[in-house]
ROGUFI-586806 format. One line per field, with one value per residue (C-alpha): x, z, y. Coordinates in nm, 4 decimals. Example, Ala and Ser with C-alpha at 12.3 -4.5 7.8 and 13.67 -1.06 7.14 Angstrom:
// residues 2
px	[1.2300 / 1.3670]
pz	[0.7800 / 0.7140]
py	[-0.4500 / -0.1060]
***
This chain:
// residues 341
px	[0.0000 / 0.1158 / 0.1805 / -0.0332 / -0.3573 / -0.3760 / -0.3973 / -0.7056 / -0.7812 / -0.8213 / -1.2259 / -1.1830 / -0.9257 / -1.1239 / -0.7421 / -0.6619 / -0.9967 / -1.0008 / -0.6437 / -0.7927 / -1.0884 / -0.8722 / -0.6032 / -0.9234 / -1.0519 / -0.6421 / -0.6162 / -0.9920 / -0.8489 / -0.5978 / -0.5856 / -0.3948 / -0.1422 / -0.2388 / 0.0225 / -0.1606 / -0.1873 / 0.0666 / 0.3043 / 0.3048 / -0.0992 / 0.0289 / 0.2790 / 0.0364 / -0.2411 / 0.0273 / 0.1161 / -0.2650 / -0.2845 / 0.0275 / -0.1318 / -0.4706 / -0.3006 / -0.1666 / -0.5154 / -0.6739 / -0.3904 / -0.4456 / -0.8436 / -0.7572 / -0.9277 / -0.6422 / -0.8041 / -0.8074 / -0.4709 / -0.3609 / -0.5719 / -0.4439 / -0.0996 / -0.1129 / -0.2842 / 0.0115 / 0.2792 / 0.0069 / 0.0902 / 0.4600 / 0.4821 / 0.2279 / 0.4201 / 0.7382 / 0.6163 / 0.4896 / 0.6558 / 0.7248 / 0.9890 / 1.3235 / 1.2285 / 1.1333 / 1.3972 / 1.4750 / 1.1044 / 1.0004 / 1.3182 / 1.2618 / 0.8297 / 1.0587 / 1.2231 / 0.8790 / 0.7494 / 1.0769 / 1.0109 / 0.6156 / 0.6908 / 0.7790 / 0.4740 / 0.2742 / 0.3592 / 0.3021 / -0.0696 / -0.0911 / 0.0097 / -0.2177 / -0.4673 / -0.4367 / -0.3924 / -0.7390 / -0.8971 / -0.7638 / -0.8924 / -1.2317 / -1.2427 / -1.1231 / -1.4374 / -1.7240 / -1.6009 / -1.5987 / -1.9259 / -2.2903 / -2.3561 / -2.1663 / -1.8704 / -1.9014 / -1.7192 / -1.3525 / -1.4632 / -1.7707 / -1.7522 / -1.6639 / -2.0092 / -1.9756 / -1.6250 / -1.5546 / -1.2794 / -1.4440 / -1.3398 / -1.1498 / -1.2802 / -0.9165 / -1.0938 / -0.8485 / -1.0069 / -1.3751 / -1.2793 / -1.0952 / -0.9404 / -0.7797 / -1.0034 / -1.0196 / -0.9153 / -1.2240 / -1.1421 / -1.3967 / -1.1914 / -1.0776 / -0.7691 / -0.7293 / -0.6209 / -0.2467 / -0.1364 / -0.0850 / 0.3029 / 0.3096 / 0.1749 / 0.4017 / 0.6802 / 0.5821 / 0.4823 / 0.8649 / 1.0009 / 0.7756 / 1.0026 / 1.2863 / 1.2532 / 1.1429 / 1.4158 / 1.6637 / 1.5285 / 1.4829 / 1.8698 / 2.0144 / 1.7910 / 1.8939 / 2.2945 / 2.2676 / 1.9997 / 2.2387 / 2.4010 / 2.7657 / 2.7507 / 2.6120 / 2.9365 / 3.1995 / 3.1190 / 3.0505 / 3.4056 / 3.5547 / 3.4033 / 3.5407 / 3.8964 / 3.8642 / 3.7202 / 4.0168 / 4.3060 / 4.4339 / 4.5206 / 4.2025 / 4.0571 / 4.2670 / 4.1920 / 3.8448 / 3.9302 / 4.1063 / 3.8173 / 3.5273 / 3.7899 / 3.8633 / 3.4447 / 3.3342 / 3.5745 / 3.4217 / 3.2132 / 2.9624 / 2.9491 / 2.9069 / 2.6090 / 2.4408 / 2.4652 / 2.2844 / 2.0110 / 1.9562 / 1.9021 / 1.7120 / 1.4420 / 1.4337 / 1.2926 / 0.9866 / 1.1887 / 1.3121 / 1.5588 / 1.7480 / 1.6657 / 1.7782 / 2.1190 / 2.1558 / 2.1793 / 2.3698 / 2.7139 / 2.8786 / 2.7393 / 2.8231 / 3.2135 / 3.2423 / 3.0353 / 3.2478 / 3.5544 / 3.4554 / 3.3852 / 3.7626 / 3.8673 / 3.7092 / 3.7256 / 4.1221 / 4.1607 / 4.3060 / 4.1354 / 3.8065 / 3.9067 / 3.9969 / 3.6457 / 3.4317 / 3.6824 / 3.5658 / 3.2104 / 3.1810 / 3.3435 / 3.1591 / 2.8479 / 2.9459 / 2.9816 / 2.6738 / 2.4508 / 2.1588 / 2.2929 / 2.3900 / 2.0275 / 1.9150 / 2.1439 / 2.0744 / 1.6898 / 1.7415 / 1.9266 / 1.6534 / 1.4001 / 1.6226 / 1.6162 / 1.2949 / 1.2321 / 1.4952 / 1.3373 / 0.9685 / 1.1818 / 1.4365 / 1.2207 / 1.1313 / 1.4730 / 1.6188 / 1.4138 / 1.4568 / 1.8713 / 1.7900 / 1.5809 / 1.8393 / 2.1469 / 1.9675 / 1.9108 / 2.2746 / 2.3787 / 2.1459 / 2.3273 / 2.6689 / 2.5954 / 2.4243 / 2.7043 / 2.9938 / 2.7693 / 2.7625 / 3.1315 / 3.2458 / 3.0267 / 3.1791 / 3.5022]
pz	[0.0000 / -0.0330 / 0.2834 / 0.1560 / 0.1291 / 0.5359 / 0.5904 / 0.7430 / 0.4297 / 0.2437 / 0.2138 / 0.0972 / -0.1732 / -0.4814 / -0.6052 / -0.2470 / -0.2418 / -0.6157 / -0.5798 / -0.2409 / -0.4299 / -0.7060 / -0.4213 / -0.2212 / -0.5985 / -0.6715 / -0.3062 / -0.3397 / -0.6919 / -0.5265 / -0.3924 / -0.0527 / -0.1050 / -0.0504 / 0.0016 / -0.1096 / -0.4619 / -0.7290 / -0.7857 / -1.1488 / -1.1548 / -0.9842 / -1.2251 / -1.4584 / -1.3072 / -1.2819 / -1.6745 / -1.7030 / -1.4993 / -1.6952 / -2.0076 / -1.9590 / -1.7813 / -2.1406 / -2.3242 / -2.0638 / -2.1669 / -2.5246 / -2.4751 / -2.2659 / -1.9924 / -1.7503 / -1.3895 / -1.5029 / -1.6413 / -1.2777 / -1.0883 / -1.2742 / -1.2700 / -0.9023 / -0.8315 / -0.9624 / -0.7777 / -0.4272 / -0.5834 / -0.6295 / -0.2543 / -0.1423 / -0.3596 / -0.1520 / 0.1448 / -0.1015 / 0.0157 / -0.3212 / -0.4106 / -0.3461 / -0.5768 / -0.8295 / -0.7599 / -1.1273 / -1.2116 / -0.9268 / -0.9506 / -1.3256 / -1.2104 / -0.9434 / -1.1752 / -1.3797 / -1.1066 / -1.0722 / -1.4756 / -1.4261 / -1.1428 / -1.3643 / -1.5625 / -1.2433 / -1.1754 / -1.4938 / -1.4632 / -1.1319 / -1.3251 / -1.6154 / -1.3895 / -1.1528 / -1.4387 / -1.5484 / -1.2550 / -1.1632 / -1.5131 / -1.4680 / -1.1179 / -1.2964 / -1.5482 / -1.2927 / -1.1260 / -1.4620 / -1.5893 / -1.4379 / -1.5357 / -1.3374 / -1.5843 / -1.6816 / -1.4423 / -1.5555 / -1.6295 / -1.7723 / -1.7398 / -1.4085 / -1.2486 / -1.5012 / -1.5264 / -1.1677 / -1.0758 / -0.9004 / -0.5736 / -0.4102 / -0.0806 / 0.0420 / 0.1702 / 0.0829 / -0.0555 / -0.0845 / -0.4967 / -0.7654 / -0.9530 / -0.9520 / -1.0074 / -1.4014 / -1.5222 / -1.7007 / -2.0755 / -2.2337 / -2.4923 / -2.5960 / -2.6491 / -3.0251 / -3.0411 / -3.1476 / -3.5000 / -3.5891 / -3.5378 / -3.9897 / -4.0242 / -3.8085 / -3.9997 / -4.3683 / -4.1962 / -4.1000 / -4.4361 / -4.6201 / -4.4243 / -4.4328 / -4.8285 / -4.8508 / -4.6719 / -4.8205 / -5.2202 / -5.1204 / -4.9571 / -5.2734 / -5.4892 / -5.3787 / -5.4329 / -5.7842 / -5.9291 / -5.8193 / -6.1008 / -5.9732 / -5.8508 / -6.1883 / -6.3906 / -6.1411 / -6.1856 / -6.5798 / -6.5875 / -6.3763 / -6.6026 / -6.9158 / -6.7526 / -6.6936 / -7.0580 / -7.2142 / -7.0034 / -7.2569 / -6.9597 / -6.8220 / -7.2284 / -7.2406 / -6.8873 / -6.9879 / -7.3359 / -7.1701 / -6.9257 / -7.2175 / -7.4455 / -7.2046 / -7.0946 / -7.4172 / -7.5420 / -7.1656 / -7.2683 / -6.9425 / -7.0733 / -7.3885 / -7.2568 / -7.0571 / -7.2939 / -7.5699 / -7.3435 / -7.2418 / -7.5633 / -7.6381 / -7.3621 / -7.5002 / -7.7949 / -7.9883 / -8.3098 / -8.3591 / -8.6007 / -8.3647 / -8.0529 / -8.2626 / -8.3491 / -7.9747 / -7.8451 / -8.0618 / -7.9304 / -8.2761 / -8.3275 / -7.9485 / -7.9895 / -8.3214 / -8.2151 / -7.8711 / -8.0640 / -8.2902 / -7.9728 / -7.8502 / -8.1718 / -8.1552 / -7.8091 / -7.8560 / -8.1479 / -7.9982 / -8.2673 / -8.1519 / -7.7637 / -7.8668 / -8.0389 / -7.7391 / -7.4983 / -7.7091 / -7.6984 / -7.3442 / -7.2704 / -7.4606 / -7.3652 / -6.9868 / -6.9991 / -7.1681 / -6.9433 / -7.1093 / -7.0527 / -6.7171 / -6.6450 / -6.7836 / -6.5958 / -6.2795 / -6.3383 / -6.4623 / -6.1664 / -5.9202 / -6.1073 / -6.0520 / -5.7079 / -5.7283 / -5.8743 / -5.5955 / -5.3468 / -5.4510 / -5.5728 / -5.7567 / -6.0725 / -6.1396 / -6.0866 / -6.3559 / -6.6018 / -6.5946 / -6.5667 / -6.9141 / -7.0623 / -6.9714 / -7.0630 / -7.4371 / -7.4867 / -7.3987 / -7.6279 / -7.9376 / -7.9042 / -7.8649 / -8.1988 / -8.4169 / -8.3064 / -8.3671 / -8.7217 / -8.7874 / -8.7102 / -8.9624 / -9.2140 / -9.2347 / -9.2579]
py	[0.0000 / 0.3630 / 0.5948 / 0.8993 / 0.6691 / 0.5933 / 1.0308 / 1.1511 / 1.3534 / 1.0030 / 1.0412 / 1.3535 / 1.2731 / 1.1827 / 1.0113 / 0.8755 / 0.6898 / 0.5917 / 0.3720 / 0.2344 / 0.0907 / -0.0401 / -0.2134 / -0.3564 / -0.5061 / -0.6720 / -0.7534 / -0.9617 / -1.0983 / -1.2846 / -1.6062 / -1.7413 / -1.9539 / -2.2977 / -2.5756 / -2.8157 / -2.6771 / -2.7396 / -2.3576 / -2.4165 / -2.3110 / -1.9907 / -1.9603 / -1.9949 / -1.7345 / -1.4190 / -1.5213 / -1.4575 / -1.1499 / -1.0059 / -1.1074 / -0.9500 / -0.6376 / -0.5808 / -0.6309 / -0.3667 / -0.0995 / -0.1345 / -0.1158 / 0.2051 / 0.0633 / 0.1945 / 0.0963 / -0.3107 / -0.2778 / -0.1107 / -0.3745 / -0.6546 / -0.5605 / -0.5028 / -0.8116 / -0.9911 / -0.8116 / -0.9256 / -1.2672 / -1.2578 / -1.1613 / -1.4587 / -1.6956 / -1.6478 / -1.8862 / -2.1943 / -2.4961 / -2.5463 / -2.2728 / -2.3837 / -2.6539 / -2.4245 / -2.1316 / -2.0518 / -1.9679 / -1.8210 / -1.6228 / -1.5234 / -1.3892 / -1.1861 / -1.0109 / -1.0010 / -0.7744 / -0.5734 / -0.4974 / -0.3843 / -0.1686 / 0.0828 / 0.0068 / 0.0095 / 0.3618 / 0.4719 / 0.3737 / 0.5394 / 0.8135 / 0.8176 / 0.7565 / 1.0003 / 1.2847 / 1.1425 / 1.2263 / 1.5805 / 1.6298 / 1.5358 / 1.6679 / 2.0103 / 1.9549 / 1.8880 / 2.2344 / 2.4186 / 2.2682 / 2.2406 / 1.8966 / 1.6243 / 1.3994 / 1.0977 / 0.8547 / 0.7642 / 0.3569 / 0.3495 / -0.0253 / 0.0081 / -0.1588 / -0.4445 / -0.5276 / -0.5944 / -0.8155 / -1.1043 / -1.1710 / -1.5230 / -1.6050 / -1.7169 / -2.0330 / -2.2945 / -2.6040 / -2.4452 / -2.4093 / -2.6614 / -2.4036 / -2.0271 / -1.7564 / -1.6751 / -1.3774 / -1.2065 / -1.0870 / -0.8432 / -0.8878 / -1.2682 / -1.3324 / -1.4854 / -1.8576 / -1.9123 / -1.9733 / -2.3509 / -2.4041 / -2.4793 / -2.1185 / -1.9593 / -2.1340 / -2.0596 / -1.6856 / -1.6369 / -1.8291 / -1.5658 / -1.2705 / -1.4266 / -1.4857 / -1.1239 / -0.9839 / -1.1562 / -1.0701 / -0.6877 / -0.6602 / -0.8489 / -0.6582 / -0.3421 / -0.4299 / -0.6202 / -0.2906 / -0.0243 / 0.1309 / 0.1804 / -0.2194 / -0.3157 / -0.0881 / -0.2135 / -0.5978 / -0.5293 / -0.3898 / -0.6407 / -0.9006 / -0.6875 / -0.7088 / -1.1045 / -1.1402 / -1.0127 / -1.1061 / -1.3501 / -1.6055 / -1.6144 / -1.6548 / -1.9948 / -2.1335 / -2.1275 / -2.2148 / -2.5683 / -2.6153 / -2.6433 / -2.8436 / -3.0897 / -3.0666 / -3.1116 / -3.4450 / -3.5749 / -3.8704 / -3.8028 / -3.4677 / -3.5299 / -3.7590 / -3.5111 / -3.2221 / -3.4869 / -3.5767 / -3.2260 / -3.1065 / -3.4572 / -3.3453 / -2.9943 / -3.0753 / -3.2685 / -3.2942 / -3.6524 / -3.6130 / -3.3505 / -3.6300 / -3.8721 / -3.7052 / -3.5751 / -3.8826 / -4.0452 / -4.1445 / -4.0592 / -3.7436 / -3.6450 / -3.7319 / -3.5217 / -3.2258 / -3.2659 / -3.2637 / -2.9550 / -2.7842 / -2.8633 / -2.7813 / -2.4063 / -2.3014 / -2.3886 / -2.1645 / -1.8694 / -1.6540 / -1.7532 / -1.7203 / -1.3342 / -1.2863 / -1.4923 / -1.2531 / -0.8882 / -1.0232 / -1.0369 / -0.7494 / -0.5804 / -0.6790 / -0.6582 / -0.2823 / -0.2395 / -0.0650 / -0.2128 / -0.5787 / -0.5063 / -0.3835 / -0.7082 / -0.9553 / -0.7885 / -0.8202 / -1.1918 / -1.2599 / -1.1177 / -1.3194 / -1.6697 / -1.5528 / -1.5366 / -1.8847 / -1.9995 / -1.9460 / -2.0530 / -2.4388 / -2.5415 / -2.6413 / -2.2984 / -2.1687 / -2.4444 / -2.3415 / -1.9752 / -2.0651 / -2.2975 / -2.0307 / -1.7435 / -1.9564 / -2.0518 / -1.6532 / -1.6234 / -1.9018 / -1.7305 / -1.3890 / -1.4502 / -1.6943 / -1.4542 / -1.1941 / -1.4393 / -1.4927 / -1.1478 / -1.0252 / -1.3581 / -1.2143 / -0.9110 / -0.9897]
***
């Protein structure tokens, strides 16, 4: 209890006699302890109190918040001579500290509430007509009261809820819920590196650089040679194109083992041509410091991220679709720079 409330002034103090009622309704709200009675239910009661303290503040309904809130601290302090405490020391500890964290809260009600009523009290002197009381629910939301009579009732008092609190999400919502952010969070961050302009020049000139360093032109150059006289490879890139297509002649002559080896070996026969490796270099240096081809590469990589993270099947077939554009240009270009000289 507070000092100020026990003055002789305290029927005369509209605020003194307001927090009286409101400690006599959390003091009735309360149970004694009873050592027969498991502490986990009076864990379980102050998470309620807490709980609905919170639904009370957001409904404005500042007296049932202050009640509530006090009610559990009345608890706290009665829950210090259960027998079964020392057995539970970490959670009784951890509500401690619970109440050492609402005090703050406490007092800020007492507060509100308090400014409240010097308001009101300042509008019933300025105005004729008497103000409306500070709860208007106050005759019909009152906190019931607990006898204290120790095996007369089963169960804890309930905490009353004008407002019910909704039932939790199923545990698979919450999961696809937080996959959903997570996805989202991660495709806006990339998004806004790969569709910045300076990020898009600096890896299009880097690319450039690598394109045309004559080194990097053969290591490549070995890499597809030796890929493409692979037999496995050679395999896989026949079935591949096999499934692409509802031709049979060009299924036909995908998968067949002599027309793999010979393409395979024309393909080892170009990509080691250091004429070629000079072309395939200009090409993609030149198209890497397009700014139009950078825009594009940049949105066809957000859209693969995208597809990536909705499944893998839609993210293979925009990396086919992208990689057959790819393989169209830089052969009508090739095509075109052959024809003209």
């Amino acid at each position: 209890m507070f000092s100020f409330f026990t003055s002789s002034s305290s029927s005369s103090n509209p605020t003194t006699v307001k927090f009286e009622q409101l400690n006599s309704k959390a003091e009735k709200s309360v149970p004694q302890i009873d050592s027969n009675r498991s502490i986990q239910d009076y864990f379980q009661f102050g998470a309620n109190l807490i709980r609905q303290a919170g639904q009370y503040k957001k409904s404005q309904d500042l007296e049932n918040a202050y009640i509530n809130l006090k009610a559990f601290e009345l608890l706290i302090q009665r829950l210090a001579k259960h027998p079964q405490v020392s057995s539970n020391k970490d959670e009784y500890n951890y509500n401690v500290e619970k109440y050492q964290q609402l005090k703050k809260e406490l007092n800020n009600l007492m507060s509100q509430i308090t400014q409240l009523l010097e308001q009101q009290s300042q509008q019933k002197s300025n105005q004729t007509p008497s103000a409306p009381p500070l709860n208007p629910y106050e005759e019909e939301s009152q906190q019931p009261q607990y006898q204290n009579q120790s095996g007369n009732r089963k169960s804890l008092p309930s905490v009353p809820s004008k407002k019910p609190l909704p039932p939790p999400l199923p545990q698979h919502v919450v999961s696809q819920q937080q996959q959903q952010r997570s996805n989202s969070l991660m495709y806006n961050t990339v998004g806004n590196v790969v569709n910045n302009d300076k990020f898009q020049t600096a890896v299009g000139n880097q690319v450039a650089n690598m394109a045309q360093n004559e080194h990097v032109q053969s290591m490549v150059a070995t890499g597809v040679a030796t890929a493409s006289t692979n037999r496995s490879v050679q395999r896989n890139v026949g079935e591949a194109i096999a499934s692409s297509t509802d031709n049979s002649m060009i299924k036909s002559m995908a998968t067949n083992e002599s027309v793999q080896k010979t393409v395979g070996v024309v393909v080892a026969n170009t990509v080691g041509n250091k004429e070629v490796q000079q072309k395939v270099g200009q090409y993609i240096a030149k198209a890497a410091t397009d700014k139009e081809v950078q825009r594009k590469v940049a949105s066809g990589f957000m859209t693969l991220l995208k597809g990536a993270a909705k499944g893998a099947k839609v993210a293979g077939k925009v990396a086919y679709e992208g990689g057959k554009i790819a393989l169209e240009q830089g052969k009508k270009h090739y095509q075109e720079n052959n024809h003209h000289q």
